[in-house]
C-alpha positions as a printed NumPy array, in Angstrom:
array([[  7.238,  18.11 ,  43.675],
       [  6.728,  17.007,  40.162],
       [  5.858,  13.071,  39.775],
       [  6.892,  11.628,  36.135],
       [  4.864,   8.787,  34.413],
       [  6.807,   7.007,  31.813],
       [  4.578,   4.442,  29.601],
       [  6.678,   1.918,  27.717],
       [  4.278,   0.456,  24.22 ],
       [  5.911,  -2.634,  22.993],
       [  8.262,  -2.376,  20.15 ],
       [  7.315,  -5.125,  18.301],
       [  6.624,  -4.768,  14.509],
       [  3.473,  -6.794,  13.967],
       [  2.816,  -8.363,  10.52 ],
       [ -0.71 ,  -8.71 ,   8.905],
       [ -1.632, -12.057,   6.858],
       [ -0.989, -12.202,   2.923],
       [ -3.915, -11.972,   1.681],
       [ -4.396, -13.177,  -2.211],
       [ -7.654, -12.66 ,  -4.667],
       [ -7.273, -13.712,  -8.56 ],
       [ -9.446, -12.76 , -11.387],
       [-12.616, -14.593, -12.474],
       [-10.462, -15.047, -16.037],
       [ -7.157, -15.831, -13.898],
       [ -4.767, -12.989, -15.474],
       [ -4.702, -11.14 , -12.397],
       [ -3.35 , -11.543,  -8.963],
       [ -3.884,  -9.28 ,  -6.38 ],
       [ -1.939,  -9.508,  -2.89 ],
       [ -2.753,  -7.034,   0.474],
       [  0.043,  -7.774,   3.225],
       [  0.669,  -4.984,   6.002],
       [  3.079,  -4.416,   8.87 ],
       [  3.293,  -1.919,  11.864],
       [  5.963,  -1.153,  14.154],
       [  3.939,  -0.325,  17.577],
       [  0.245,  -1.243,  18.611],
       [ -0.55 ,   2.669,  17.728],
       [  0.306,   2.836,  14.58 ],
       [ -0.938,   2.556,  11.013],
       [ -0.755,  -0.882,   9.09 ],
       [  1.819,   0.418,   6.271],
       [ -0.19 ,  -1.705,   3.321],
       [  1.412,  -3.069,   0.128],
       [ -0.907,  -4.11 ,  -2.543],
       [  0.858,  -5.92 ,  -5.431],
       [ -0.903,  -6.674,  -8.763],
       [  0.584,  -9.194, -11.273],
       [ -1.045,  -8.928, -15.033],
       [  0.662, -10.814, -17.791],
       [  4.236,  -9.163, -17.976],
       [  3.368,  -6.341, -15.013],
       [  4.299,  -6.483, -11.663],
       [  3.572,  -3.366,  -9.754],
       [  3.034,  -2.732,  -6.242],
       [  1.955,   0.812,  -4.02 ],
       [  2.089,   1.074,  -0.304],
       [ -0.171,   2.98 ,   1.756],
       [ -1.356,   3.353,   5.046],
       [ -4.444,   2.078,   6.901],
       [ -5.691,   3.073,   9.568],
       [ -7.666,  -0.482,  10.909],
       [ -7.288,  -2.938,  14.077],
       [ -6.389,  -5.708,  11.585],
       [ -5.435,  -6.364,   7.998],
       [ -6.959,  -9.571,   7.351],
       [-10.423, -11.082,   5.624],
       [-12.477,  -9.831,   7.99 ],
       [-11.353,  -6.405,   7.033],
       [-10.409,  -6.198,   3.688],
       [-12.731,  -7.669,  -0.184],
       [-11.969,  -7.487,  -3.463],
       [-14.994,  -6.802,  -5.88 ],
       [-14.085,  -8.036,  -9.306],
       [-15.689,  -6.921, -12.161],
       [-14.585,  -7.073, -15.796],
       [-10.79 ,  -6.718, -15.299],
       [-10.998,  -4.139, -13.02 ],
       [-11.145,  -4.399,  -8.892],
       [-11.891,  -2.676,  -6.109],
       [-10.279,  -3.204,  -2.966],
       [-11.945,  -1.769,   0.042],
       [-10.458,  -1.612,   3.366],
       [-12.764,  -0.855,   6.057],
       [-10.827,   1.444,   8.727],
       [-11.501,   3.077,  12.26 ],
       [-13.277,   5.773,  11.098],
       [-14.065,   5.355,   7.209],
       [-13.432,   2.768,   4.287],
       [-10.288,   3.069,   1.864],
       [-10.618,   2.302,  -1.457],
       [ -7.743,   1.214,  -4.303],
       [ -9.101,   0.85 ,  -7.634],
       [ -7.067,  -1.613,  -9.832],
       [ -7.532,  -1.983, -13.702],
       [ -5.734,  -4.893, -15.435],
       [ -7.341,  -4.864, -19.113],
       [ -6.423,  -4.648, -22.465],
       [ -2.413,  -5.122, -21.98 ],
       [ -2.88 ,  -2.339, -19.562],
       [ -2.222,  -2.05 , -15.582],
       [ -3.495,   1.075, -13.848],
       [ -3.758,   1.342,  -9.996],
       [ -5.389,   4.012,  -8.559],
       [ -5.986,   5.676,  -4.912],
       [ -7.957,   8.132,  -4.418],
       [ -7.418,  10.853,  -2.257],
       [ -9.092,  10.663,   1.216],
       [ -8.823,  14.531,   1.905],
       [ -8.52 ,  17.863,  -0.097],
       [ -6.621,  20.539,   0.297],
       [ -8.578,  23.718,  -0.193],
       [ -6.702,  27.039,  -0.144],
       [ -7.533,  29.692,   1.788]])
C-alpha cells in the first residue's frame, strides 16, 4: 500500500522594500526592489540607476531571506558604487559606474565554467 504526501507552499508573490541610495554629488540614484513568487524561491532583484539623461536597469537573482537594509549597502566612492548583497551562502556584488557622461553596470560572474 503506497501512502502519498502532498505539501501545498503558499502561492503568494512576496515583494521586497524599495530601497533608494543617491550619490554624495547627487547625480546618481540607485534603487534595489525584489519580488518572489513562493517562500523557496530566489528574490528576482532589479537595480535601476538614473545618471543625468540614463536610465538603465538589470535584474538578477538573489539568493537571501530578505531584500531590505539589513541585507543590502551601497559603498560610494567617486562616482562609482558597489552594491553588495549578502546571501545564504555568499555575498553578490553589482558594480555601478556613473562618471564622466558615462553609465556602466557591471555583475560579475559568481561561477565559471571550465571545460573539460
Amino acid at each position: 500500500m503506497a501512502i502519498s504526501f502532498i505539501t501545498f507552499v503558499s502561492c503568494g508573490e512576496k515583494h521586497s522594500e524599495e530601497l533608494t541610495s543617491t550619490s554624495p554629488d547627487g547625480t546618481t540614484i540607485i534603487t534595489v526592489k525584489g519580488y518572489k513568487n513562493s517562500p523557496l524561491s530566489a528574490w528576482i532583484t532589479t537595480l535601476r540607476v538614473r545618471y543625468l539623461a540614463f536610465d538603465d536597469s538589470i535584474k538578477f537573482e538573489v539568493y537571501a531571506t530578505e531584500i531590505s537594509n539589513k541585507t543590502v549597502n551601497f559603498l560610494w566612492n567617486n562616482g562609482e558604487c558597489v552594491v553588495s548583497f549578502d546571501q545564504t551562502d555568499k555575498k553578490l556584488n553589482v558594480n555601478v559606474t556613473a562618471k564622466g557622461g558615462k553609465l556602466l553596470i557591471y555583475k560579475p560572474d559568481e561561477t565559471k565554467v571550465k571545460p573539460f
